[in-house]
N, C-alpha and C positions, 0 to 999 in steps of 0.2 A: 367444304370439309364434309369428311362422310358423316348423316346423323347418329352412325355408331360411336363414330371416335369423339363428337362433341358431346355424348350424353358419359363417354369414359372420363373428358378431362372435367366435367360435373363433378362428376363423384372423386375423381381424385382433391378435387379441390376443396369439396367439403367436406370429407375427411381430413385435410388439413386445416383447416378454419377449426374443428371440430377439436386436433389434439392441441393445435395452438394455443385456444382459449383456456385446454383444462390441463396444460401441460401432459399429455398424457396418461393422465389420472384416471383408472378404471373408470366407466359411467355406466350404473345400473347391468352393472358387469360384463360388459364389454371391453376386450383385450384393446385397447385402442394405440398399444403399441403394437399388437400382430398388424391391425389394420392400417396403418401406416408403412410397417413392412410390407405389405401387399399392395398399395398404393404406393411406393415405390418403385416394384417390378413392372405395373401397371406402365407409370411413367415413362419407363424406361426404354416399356417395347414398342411404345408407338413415341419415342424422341419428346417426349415434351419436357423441358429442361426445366424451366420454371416449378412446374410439381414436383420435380426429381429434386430440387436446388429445396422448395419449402419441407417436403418429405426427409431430406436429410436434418435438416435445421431440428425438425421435431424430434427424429428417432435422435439425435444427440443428446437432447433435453430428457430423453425419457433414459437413452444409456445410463446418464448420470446421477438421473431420479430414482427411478424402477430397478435398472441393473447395477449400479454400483459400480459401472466400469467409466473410470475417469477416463482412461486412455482410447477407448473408441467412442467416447463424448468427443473430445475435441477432434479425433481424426475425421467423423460425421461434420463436426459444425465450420470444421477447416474447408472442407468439399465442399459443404452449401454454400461458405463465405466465397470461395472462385467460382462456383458457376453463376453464383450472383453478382458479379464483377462481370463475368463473362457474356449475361445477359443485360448490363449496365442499369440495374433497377438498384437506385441510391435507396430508397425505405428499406428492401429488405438486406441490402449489403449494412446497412447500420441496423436492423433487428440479429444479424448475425454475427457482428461485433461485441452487441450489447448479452446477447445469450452467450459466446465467449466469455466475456467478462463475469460471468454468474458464475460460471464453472470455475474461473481460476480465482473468484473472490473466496469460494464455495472452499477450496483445495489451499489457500494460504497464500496463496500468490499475489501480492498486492500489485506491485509493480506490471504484471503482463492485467491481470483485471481493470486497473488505470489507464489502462493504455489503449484497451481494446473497448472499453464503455466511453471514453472521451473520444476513441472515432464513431463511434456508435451516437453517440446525443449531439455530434455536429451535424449531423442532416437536422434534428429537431429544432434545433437552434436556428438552422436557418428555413427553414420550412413552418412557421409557426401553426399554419392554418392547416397544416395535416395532422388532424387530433389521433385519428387511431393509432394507438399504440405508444401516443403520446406520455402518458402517464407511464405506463412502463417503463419508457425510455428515462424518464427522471429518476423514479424508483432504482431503478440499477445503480445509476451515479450515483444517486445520496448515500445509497447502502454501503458501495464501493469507499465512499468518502465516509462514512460512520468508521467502517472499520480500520481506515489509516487512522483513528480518532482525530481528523478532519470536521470538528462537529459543526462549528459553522457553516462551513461547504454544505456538508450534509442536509442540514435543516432549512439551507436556502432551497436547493435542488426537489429537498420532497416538498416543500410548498409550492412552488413551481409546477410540480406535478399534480397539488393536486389543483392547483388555480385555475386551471384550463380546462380538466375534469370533467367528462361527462358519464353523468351517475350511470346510468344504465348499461351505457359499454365500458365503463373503466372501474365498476366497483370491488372486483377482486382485488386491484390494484391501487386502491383506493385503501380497502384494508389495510393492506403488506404496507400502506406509507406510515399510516397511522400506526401502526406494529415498530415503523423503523422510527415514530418521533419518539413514540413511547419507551425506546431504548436510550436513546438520546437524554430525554427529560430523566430517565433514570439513572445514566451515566451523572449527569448535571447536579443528582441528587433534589431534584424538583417531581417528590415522590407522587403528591396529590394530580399532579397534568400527566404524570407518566401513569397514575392509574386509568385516569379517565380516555386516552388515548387509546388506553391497552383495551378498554370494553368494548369503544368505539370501532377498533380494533377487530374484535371476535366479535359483535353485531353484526358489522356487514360480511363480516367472510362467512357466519352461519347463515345468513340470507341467500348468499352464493352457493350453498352447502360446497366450498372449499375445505374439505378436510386437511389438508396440510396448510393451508392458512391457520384456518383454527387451533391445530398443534400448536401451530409457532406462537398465536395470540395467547392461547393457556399459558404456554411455558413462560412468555415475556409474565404473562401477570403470576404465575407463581415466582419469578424472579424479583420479580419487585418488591415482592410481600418476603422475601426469604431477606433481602437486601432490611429492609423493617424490623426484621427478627422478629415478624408475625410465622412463624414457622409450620403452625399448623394448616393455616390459607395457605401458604406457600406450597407445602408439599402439596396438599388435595389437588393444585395447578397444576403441577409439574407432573405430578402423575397422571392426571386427565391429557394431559398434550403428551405425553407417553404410550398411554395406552392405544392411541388414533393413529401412531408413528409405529409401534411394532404391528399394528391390525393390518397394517399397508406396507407393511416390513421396508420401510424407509429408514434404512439402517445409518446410512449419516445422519437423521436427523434423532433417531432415536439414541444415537451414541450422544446429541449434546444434551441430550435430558435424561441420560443415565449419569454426565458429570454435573451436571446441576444437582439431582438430586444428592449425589456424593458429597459433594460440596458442604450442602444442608446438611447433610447426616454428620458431616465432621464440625460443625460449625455448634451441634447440637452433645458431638460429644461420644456417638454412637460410629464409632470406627467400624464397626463391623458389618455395617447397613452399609456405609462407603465404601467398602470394599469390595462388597458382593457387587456393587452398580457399578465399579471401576473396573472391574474383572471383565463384567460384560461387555462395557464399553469399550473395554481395551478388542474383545475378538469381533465389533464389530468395527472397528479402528483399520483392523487387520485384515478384514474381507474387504471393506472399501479401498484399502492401500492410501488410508489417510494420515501419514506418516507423524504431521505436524503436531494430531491428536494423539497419536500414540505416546509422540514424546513426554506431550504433557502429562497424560496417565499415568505414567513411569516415572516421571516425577512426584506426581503425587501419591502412589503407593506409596516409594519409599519413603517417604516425608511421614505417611501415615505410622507406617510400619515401625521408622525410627522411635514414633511417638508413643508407640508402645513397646518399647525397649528390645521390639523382634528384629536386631540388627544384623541376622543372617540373613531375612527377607529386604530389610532394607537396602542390604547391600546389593545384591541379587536385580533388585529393581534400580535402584542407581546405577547398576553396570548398564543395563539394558537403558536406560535416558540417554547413558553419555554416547553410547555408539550408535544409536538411532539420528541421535541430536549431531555428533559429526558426520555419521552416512548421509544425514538429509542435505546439509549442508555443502558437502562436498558436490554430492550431484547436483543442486543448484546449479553452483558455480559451472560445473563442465556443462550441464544443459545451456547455460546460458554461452557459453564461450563456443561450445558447437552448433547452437542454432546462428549465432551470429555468421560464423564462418561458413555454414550451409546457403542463408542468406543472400552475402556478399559472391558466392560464385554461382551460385540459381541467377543472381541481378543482371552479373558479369556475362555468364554464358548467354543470357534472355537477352542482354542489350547489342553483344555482337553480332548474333542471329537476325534481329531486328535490322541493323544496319546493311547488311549484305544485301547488295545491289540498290540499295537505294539512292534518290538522289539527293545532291545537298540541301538544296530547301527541305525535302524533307527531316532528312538527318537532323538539320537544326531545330526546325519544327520538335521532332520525336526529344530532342536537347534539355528543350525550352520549359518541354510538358514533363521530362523527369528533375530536373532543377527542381520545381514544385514540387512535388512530389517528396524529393530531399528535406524541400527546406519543412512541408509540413509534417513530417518526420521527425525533424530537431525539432521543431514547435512543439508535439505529442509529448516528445522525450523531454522537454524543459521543464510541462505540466506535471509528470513522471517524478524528476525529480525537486521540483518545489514544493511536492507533496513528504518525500521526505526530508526536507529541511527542517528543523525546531521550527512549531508553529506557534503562531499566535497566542493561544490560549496556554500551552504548558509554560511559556516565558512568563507571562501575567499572572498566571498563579506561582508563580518562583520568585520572580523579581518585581522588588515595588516599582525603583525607575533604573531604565535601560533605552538601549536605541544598536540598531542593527543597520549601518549599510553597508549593503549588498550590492555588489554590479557587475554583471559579469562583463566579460571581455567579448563574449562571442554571446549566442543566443544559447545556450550552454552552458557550465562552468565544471572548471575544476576545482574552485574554493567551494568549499561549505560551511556552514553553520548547523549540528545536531544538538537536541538534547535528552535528555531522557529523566527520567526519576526513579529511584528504586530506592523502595523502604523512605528511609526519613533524609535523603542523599539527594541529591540534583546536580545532573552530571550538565556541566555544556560546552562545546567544544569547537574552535575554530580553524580549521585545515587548510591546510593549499596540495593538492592533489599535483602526482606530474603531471604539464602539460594545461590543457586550456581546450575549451570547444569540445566535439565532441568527445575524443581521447582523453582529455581531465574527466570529460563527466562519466564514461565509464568507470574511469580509476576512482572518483568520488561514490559513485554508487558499491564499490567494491570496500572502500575504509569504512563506509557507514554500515555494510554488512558487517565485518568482523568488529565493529566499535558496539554494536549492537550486541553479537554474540559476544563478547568480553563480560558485556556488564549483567544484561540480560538472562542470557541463557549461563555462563559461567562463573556469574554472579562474584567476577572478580570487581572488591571493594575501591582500591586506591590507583589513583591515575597513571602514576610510573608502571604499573604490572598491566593494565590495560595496554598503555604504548606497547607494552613487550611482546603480551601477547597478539597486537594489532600487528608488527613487526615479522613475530614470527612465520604468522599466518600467509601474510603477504608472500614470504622469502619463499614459503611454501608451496605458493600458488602461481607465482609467476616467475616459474623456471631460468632461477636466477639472475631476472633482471633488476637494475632499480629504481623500476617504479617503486613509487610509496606516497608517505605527503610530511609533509612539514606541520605537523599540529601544536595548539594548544590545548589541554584539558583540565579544567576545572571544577574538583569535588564541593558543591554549596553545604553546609550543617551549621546552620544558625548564625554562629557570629564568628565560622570558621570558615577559611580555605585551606583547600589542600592542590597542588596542583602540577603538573608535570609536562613538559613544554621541549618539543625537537625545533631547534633554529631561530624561531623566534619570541624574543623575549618581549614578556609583559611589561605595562606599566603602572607604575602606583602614585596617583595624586595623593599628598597626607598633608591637610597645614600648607597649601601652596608649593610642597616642596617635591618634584621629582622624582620617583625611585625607580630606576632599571631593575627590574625585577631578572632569574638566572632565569636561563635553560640550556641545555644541554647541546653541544655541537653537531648534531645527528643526524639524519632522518631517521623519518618511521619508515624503516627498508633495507634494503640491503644499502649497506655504509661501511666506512671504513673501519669503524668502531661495533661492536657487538656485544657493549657494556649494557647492563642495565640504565635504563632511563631515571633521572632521580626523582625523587620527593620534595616539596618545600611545603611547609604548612604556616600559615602567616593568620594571625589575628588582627581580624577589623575592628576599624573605631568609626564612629558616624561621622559623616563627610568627609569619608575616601571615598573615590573616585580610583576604578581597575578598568586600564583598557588592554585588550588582545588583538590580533589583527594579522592579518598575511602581510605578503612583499609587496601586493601590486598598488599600493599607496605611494611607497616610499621610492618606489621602481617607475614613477613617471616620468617622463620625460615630457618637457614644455617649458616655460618661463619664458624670458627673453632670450636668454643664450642657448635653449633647447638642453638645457640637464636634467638630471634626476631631481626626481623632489629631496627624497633622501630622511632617514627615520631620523635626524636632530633636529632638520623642519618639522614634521609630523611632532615630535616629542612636544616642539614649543607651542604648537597649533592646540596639539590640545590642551596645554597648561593656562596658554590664553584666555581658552572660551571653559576653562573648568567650572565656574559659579553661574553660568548658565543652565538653562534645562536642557534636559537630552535631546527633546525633541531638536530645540533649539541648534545645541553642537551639532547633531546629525543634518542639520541644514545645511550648518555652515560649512563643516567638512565638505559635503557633496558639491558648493559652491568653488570652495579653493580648489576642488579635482577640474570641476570644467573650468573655471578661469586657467590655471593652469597646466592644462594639458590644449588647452587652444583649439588649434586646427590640427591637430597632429593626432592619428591613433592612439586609440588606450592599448596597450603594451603588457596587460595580463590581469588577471582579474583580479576583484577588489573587496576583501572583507574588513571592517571594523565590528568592535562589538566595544558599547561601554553603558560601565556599569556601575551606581551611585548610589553611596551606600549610606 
């Protein structure tokens, strides 16, 4: 190679080392995004793909950082991701998943940041002895799992990262983990380890002179101290990681510590202070095209505004929530229905091409290696959606004792189980999605969006208006077919249910005695009927016993004579093993499903949920 062009791909290279380590964060005031631009074109004219591939990766990180432009961040980190495929180098095809996953963690996007950080940390996982970059790569996960509030997940993952940890190369990111426990212990309300984390925190990212680490450490500890109603430590925080975030006009980052501070200002009582930081926050909401934030802003003006009885303004800013809050939404959806469809015929056309003139061994071969390929796909998408199932910790702090099984049919499901809480309310809900595998699991990921917006963002109260509008939604969205699902949903308020239920009907153990509990002949979807869904509100006595559950229990086929299980066995099954513990029932249920389904297929997926009161 000529000693020209091997002292080019030098410098190419470490100007890439150079903006990778500092995400392209000025250094002693060097544009180290121009220079990466220019080590780009470098790359490009003497073919060296590998520089061209890290060189993207980085101007991505800095689009998203530096320029605010979300949309030529991922089109950059998209390019780097194939020509890193294209060069077969597994480290940086998973640093360019995991730097995906930032950006759509970053942008609200839980689902595609899940998806692209967990191919991103399976090279880690299996590679254990390649430390660089190693910590990073946990940092992303836990973060990504922080914000599904997955906090277990989360706090396994950054320990993990930092276990392996070597100080000297991994101490920025050593910081950022400490930053993410210290969010966590403050979520948890374990305010003294969330402080101590948080200093630990901004000790070493000031070692690093990381300035946007350090923003983020201030603000986590004026958060913390604002959470205490130490309000004067609080703000001096929040304004110190303020002031370092507009000095480097890192307008996402400074839009969340102008609603911080808002927050504080109303918390204190001084609406006017909150509203001037909510204003700003909202135009720079608006130059980033960070919709999700806008919404919120909008919400919260008019909440302010209402509060001070300016209900021209208030209304003004609720107009502007509710149409941002369905515009976001809407495009969701069709982003998501068009990239799919874009997808499935890129796959289609790439795998006919491929086959042309080939021979059959090969064919097979090329078969065998897209199968794989498939199945670790549903694999991704199982993780995708387990993540948003009701997890662990929000059931345990709602329910003294319960038990959930779960099983799908395929590696996928169309049943689910969510939950949510809002205000003093504990929503939880048991569905059968049309369909099974992947097709149910799309249709489950779709009810649990609009189940979400129902209660969440439209803060509708009682479960019959939720069905309705879960319904409407649906009828909406998919150009009148009917899909939908078969749910129950169940409002928890102390020693009350409330609850409203399409197809299948609950049951109520009381005193050993059986009760069929109603619901309505329906689905959630397009149906024959286009009634409202009803209400039933039933007061509890201690030691009832409420189960819910889908079809694919009662819809087994096995025994001796190969029948349905059928829901009058189920009914008795569970009245049998009632004065048992849950865990207990939940055993045994899952015992009588494989005795009785034998040798024979399971025949559609399987939710129970019971609950002892």
């Amino acid at each position: 190679m000529d000693p020209n062009q091997i002292e080019l791909i030098k410098s190419i290279d470490d100007t890439n080392k150079l903006v990778w380590n500092t995400r392209g964060v000025p250094v002693n005031g060097v544009d180290l995004y121009k220079e990466c631009s220019e080590a780009l074109k470098r790359s490009k004219s003497i073919n060296y793909k590998f520089g061209e591939a890290q060189c993207l990766l980085n101007l991505g990180m800095g689009s998203f950082i530096l320029k605010h432009d979300s949309n030529l961040a991922l089109s950059q980190l998209q390019d780097s991701n194939l020509l890193f495929k294209e060069l077969k180098n597994e480290k940086w095809i998973a640093n360019s998943y995991l730097t995906i996953g930032i950006v759509f963690n970053s942008l609200g996007k839980s689902e595609s940041a899940l998806s692209n950080s967990l191919r991103g940390i399976s090279y880690y996982e299996k590679n254990a002895d390649d430390i660089i970059d190693r910590t990073m790569a946990f940092y992303v996960l836990g973060t990504v799992y922080k914000d599904l509030k997955k906090y277990i997940e989360s706090e396994k993952y950054y320990k993990t990262g930092i276990s392996r940890a070597i100080i000297s190369d991994d101490s920025l990111w050593i910081g950022r983990i400490f930053s993410g426990l210290s969010n966590i212990y403050s979520i948890q309300e374990k305010y003294d380890e969330a402080i101590i984390m948080g200093f630990k925190a901004l000790d070493v990212l000031k070692s690093e002179k990381s300035t946007i680490g350090q923003s983020r450490a201030l603000n986590d500890i004026g958060a913390i101290y604002k959470k205490q109603k130490k309000y004067v430590e609080a703000l001096d925080y929040l304004s110190k990681g303020l002031e370092i975030r507009e000095a480097l006009d890192l307008k996402q980052f400074a839009l969340s510590s102008h609603i911080d501070i808002a927050e504080l200002f109303c918390e204190i009582g001084q609406n006017e202070n909150a509203i001037i930081h909510l204003k700003k926050a909202e135009q720079k909401a608006i130059d980033t095209n960070l919709l999700s934030r806008l919404s919120k802003i909008y919400r919260d003006l008019a909440s302010i505004y209402k509060s001070m009885s300016d209900f021209q303004q208030a209304l003004i800013y609720n107009e502007k929530y509710v149409k941002i809050t369905i515009d976001t939404h809407e495009n969701e959806i069709e982003n998501k229905i068009n990239n799919l469809h874009t997808e499935v015929l890129r796959e289609k056309e790439a795998e006919i091409e491929r086959l042309k003139n080939v021979e059959l061994k090969s064919a097979y071969d090329l078969i065998e290696i897209k199968n794989k390929e498939i199945l670790d796909s549903i694999n991704y998408a199982k993780r995708i959606q387990y993540a948003l199932l009701a997890h662990e910790e929000l059931l345990n702090d709602n329910l003294k004792k319960y038990f959930v099984l779960f099983k799908p049919k395929d590696i996928v499901s169309g049943d689910f189980y969510w939950a949510t809480k809002k205000g003093d309310d504990f929503f939880l809900a048991c569905c059968d999605s049309t369909g099974h595998g992947v097709p149910g699991a799309f249709m489950s990921l779709l009810n649990i969006s609009f189940l979400n917006e129902a209660i969440n963002e439209k803060n509708i109260a009682n479960p019959d208006q939720v069905l309705n509008h879960v319904r409407d939604r649906l009828i909406q969205n998919l150009d009148g077919g009917q899909d939908g699902m078969d749910a129950t949903l169940i409002k928890f308020n102390k020693n009350k249910i409330s609850y409203a239920s399409s197809n299948n009907c609950p049951l109520l153990i009381r005193d050993k005695e059986l009760i069929k509990l109603n619901a309505d002949k329906m689905p959630v979807g397009k149906g024959y009927s286009s009634e409202s869904f009803s209400l039933y509100d039933i007061e509890l006595k201690t030691g009832d016993n409420l189960y819910f559950f889908t079809d694919g229990f009662a819809d087994q086929f096995g025994g001796p004579a190969g029948k349905k299980y059928k829901y009058k066995q189920l009914a008795n099954l569970l009245l049998s093993n009632v004065d048992e513990d849950m865990k207990d029932q939940k055993e045994k249920l899952n015992n009588v499903f494989r005795t009785w389904q034998g040798n024979l297929e399971q025949v559609d997926d399987v939710c129970i949920i019971g609950i002892k009161f």
